[in-house]
C-alpha positions as a Markdown table, in Angstrom:
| # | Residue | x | y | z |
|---|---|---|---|---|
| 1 | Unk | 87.1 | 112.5 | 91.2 |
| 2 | Unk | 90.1 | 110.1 | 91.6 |
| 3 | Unk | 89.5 | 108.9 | 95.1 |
| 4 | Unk | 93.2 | 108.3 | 96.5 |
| 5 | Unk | 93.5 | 104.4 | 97.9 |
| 6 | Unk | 95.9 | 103.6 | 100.5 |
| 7 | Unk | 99.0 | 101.8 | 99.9 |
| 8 | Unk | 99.2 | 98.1 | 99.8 |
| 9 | Unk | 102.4 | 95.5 | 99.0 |
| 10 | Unk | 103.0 | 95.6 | 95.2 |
| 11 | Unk | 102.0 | 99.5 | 94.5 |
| 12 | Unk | 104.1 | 102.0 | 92.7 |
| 13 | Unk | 104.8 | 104.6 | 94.9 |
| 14 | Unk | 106.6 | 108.1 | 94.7 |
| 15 | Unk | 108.4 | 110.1 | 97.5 |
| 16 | Unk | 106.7 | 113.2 | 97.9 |
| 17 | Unk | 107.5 | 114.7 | 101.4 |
| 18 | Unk | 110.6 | 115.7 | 102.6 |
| 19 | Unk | 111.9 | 114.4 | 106.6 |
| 20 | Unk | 109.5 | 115.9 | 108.9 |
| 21 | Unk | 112.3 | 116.1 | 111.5 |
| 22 | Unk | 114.9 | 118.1 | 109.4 |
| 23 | Unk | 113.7 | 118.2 | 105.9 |
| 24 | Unk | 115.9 | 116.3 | 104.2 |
| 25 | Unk | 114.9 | 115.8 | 100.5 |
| 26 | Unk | 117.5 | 114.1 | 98.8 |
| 27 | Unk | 114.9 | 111.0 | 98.1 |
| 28 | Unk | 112.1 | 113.7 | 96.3 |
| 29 | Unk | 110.8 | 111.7 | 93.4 |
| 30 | Unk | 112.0 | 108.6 | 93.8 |
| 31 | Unk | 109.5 | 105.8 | 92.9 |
| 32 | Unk | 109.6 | 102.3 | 94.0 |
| 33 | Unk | 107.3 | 99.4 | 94.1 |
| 34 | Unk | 106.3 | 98.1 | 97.8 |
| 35 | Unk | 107.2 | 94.8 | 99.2 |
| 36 | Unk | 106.8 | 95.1 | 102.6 |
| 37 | Unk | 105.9 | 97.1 | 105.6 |
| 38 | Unk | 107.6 | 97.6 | 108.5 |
| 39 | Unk | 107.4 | 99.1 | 111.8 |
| 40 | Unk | 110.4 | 101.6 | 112.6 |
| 41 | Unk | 112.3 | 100.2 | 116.4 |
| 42 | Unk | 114.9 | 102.7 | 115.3 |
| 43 | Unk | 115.8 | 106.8 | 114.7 |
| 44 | Unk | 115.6 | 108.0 | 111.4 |
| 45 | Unk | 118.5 | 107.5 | 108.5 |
| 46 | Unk | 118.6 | 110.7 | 107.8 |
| 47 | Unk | 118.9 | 112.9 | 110.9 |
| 48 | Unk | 118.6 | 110.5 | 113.4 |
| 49 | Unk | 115.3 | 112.1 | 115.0 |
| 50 | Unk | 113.1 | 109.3 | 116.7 |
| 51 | Unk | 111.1 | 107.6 | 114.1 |
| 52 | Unk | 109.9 | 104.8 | 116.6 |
| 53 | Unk | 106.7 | 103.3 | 115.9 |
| 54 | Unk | 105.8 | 104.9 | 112.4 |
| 55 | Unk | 105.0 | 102.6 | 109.6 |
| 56 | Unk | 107.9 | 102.3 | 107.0 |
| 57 | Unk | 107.3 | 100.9 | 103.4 |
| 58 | Unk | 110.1 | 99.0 | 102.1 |
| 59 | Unk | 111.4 | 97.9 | 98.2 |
| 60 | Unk | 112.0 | 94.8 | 97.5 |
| 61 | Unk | 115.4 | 94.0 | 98.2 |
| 62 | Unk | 116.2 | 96.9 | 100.4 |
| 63 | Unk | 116.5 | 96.3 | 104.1 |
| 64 | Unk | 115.3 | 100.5 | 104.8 |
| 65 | Unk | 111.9 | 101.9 | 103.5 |
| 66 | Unk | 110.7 | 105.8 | 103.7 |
| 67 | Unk | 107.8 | 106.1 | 106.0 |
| 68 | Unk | 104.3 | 105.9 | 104.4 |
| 69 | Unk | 103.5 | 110.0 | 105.1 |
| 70 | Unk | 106.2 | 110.9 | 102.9 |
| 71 | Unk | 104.8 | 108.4 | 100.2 |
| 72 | Unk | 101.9 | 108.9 | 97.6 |
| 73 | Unk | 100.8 | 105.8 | 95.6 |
| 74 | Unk | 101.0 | 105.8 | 91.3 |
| 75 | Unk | 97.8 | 104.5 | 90.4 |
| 76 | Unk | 98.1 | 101.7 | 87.3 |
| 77 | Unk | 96.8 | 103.0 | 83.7 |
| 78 | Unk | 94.2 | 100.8 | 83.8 |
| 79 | Unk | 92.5 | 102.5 | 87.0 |
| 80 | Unk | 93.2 | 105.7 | 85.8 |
| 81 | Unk | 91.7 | 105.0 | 82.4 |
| 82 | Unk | 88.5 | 103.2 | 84.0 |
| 83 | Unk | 87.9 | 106.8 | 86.0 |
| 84 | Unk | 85.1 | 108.1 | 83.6 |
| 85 | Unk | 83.2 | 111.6 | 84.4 |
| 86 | Unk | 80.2 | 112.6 | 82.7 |
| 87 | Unk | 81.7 | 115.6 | 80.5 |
| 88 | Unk | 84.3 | 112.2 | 79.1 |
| 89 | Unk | 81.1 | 110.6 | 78.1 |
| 90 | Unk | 78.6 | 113.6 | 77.0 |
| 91 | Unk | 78.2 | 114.0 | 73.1 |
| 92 | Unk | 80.3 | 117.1 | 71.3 |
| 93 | Unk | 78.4 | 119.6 | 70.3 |
């Protein structure tokens, strides 16, 4: 089984969450890669409900991010294809 690995600077990430606070989910789907973190001082962009303290992950280039709960990380091909189970490897039949 894929074990998930949390996200560093220089992942691929996808939004998968919509806003806790009023489910906004115009940003679904979205992928970026992660330059930074951050840590929010400030209310959310969406809705405005207190985001103050959560951890943000930011693109490169972009002065916002999308807090790290709503984010799932794309693991690169090569980890993926280095994932072997035993029924990958068993003989056929």
């Amino acid at each position: 089984m894929l074990m998930d690995k949390p996200i560093s600077v220089g992942d691929l990430v996808v939004v998968v969450r919509p806003c806790k606070a009023c489910g906004d989910t115009r940003w679904l789907g979205d992928t970026f890669r992660v330059s930074e973190f951050f840590t929010s001082r400030e209310p959310s962009l969406c809705c405005g409900e207190e985001s103050a303290g959560e951890v943000y992950a930011c693109a490169e280039g972009e002065d916002e991010g999308m807090p790290l709960r709503e984010l799932k990380r794309i693991p690169p091909l090569d980890e993926l294809e280095g994932q072997r189970t035993e029924e990958n490897l068993k003989e056929p039949a």
